[in-house]
C-alpha positions as MATLAB code, in Angstrom:
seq = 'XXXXXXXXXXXXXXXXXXXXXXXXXXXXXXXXXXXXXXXXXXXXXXXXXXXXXXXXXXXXXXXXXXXXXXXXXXXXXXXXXXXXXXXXXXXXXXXXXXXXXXXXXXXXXXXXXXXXXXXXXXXXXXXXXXXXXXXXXXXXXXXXXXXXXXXXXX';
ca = [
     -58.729  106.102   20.061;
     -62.128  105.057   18.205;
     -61.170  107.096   15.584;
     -57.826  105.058   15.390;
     -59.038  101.714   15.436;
     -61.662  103.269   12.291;
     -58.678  104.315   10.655;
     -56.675  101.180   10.768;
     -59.791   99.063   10.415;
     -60.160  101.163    6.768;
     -56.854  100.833    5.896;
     -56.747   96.955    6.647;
     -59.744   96.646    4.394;
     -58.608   98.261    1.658;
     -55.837   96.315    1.133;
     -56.875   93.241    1.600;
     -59.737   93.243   -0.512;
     -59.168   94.582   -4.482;
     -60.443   94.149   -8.073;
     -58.469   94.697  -11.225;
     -59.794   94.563  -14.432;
     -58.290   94.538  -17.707;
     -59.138   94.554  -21.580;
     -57.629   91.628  -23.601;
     -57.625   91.044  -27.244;
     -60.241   88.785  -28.682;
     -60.637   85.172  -27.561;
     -63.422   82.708  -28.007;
     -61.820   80.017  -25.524;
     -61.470   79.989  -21.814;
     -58.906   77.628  -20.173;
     -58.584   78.465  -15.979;
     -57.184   76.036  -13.779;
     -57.617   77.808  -10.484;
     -60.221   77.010   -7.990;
     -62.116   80.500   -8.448;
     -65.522   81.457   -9.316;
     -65.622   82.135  -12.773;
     -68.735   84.419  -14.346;
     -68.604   84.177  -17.830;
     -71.181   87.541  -19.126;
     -71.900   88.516  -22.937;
     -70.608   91.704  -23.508;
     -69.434   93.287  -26.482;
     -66.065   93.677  -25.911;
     -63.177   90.876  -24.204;
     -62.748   91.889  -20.923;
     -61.840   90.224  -17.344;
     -62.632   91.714  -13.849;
     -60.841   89.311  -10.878;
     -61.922   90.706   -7.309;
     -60.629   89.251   -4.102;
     -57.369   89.458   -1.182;
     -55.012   91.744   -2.939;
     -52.326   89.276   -1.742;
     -53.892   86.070   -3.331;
     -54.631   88.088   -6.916;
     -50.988   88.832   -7.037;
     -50.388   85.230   -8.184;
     -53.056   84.838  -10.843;
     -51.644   85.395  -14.401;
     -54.110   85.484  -17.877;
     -52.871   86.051  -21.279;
     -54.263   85.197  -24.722;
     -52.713   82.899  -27.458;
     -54.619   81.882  -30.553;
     -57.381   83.002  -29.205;
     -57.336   80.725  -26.127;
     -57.484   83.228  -23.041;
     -55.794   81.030  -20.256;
     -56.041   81.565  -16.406;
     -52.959   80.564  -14.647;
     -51.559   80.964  -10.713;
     -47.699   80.877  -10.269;
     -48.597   79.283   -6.859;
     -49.408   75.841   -6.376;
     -50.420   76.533   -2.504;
     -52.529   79.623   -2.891;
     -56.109   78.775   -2.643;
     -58.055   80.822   -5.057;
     -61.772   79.730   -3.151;
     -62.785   83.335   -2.564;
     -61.800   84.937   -5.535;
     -63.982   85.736   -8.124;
     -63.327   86.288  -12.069;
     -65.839   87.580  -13.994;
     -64.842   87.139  -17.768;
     -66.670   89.312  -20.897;
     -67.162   88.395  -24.239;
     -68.968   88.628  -27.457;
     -68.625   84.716  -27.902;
     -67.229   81.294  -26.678;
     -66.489   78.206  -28.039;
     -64.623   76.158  -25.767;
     -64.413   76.327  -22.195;
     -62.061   74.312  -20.037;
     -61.983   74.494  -16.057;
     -60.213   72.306  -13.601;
     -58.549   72.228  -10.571;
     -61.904   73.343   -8.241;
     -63.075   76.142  -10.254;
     -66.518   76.840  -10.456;
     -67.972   78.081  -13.837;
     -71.537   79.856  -15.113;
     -72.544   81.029  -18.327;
     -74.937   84.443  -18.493;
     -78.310   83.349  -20.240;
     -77.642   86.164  -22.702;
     -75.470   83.312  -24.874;
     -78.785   81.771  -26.726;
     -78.624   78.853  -28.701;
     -74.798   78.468  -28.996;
     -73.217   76.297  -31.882;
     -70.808   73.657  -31.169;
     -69.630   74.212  -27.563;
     -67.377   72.093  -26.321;
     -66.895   72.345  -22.385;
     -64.512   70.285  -20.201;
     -64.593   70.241  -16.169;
     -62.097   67.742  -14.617;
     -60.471   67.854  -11.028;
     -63.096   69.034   -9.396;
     -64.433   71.568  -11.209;
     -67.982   72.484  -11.710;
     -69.857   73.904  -14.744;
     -73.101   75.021  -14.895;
     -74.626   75.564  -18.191;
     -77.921   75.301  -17.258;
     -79.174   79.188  -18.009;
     -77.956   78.321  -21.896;
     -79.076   76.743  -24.721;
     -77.017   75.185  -26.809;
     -77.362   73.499  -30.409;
     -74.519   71.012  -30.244;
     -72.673   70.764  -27.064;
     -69.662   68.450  -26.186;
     -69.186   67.438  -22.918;
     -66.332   66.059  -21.337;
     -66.010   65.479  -17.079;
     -62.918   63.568  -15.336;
     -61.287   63.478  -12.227;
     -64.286   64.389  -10.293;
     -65.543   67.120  -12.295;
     -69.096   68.086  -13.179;
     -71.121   69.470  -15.802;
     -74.426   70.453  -14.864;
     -76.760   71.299  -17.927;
     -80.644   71.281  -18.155;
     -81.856   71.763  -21.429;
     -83.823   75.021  -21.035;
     -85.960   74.431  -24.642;
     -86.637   71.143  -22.969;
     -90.936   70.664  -22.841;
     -90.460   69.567  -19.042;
];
C-alpha cells in the first residue's frame, strides 16, 4: 500500500509540474502579457525555457515577428503566478511586460544602448543588475520600473 500511494504520489507530480523549452529565431524585443516570472539571461543563442503546472503551460503561446518575440495566453482566466519563463538572448532592445508579470535582466547585459522598457498593469521590472547608456522608461496602469544606476558613485 506505501508503495502505492509512492507510486501515485510520483505520477501526480510528474504531471503536474513540466518545463519545455524551445529555440526561436532571432529577436531583440520581448513583449509578454502574462503574469509570469520572466528571467531574461545573455546567452548566445535565442532560446525560451517556461517551467510550471503542465495544465496552465498548455495555454501560453510565443512566436516571433520582426523580431519582436511575443508571449501570449489563449486564456483570459488562467493565472500564470507560478510559472516561470526564462528567456535567452544575445541582445535586447525593447522590452514590454504587462498584465502582472514580473521581469529581471541578468547583469551579464553591460552598458546597453538605447533600451526602451515599458511595464503597465501591474507589471514589475527590475533593471537594477544593468547598466544602461540611454534607457527609456515608460510605467502605466500600476506598473513599475525599478532601476538603480549601478555606475552610480553612491
Amino acid at each position: 500500500m506505501k508503495n502505492a500511494l509512492l507510486l501515485l504520489f510520483t505520477l501526480f507530480f510528474v504531471h503536474a509540474s513540466a518545463q519545455k523549452n524551445d529555440a526561436v529565431i532571432a529577436f531583440d524585443s520581448l513583449d509578454s502579457n502574462i503574469g509570469a516570472s520572466i528571467n531574461i539571461i545573455k546567452a548566445s543563442e535565442h532560446k525560451i525555457e517556461v517551467a510550471g503546472d503542465s495544465e496552465i503551460l498548455l495555454h501560453i503561446n510565443w512566436s516571433v515577428n520582426d523580431r519582436n518575440l511575443k508571449i501570449r495566453s489563449d486564456s483570459a482566466t488562467v493565472s500564470f503566478k507560478d510559472v516561470t519563463l526564462t528567456v535567452y538572448t544575445p541582445s535586447l532592445e525593447v522590452l514590454n511586460v504587462s498584465d502582472g508579470g514580473k521581469a529581471t535582466m541578468d547583469s551579464s547585459f553591460a552598458r546597453l544602448d538605447n533600451f526602451e522598457v515599458t511595464a503597465s498593469r501591474d507589471a514589475v521590472v527590475d533593471l537594477s543588475r544593468v547598466e544602461f547608456i540611454t534607457l527609456v522608461a515608460n510605467s502605466k496602469q500600476g506598473g513599475q520600473i525599478i532601476y538603480n544606476d549601478p555606475a552610480a558613485p553612491f
